[in-house]
N, C-alpha and C positions, 0 to 999 in steps of 0.2 A: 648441225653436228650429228654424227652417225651415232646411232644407239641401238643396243642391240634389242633383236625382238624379243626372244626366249632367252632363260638364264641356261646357261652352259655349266650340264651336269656336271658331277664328278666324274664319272668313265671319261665321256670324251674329254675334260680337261686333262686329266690323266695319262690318258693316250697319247696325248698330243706334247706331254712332256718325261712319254718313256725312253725317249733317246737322247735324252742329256745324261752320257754315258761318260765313267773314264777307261780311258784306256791302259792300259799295262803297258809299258815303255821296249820298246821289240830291241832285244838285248841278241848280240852275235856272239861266238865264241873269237877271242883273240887265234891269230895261226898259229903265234909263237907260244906263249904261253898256257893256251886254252880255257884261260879264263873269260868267265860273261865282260863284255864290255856294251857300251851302244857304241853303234856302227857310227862310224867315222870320226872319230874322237879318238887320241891317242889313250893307250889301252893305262889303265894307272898300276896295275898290277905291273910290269916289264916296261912299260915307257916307249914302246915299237908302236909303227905307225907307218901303213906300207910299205912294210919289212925293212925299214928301218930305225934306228933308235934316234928320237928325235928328243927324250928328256932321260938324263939319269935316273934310273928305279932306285927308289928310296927304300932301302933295305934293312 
C-alpha cells in the first residue's frame, strides 16, 4: 500500500484546493423584455422564447 513519505503541509494542501470555486450563473438580458434571464430558458418575466411566446406571462 502506497504511503506517503512527508506529511502535506498546509499551503500546499491549500493550494491544491483553491479552486473548488462557485461560479455565479451567466444571466442574458431577455430581447423582449430586457429582463435578466439564463440563457436558453423561456424568460419567466414575459414567457417569450426565440421571439416567441411560448407560455402565458402570469401577471
Amino acid at each position: 500500500m502506497a504511503v506517503p513519505k512527508r506529511k502535506t503541509s498546509k499551503a500546499r494542501r491549500d493550494r491544491r484546493r483553491a479552486n473548488w470555486k462557485l461560479e455565479a450563473p451567466g444571466f442574458v438580458s431577455c430581447p423582449q423584455c430586457h429582463e435578466p434571464k439564463m440563457p436558453h430558458h423561456v424568460c419567466p418575466e414575459c414567457g417569450y422564447y426565440n421571439g416567441k411566446e411560448v407560455v402565458a406571462a402570469a401577471e
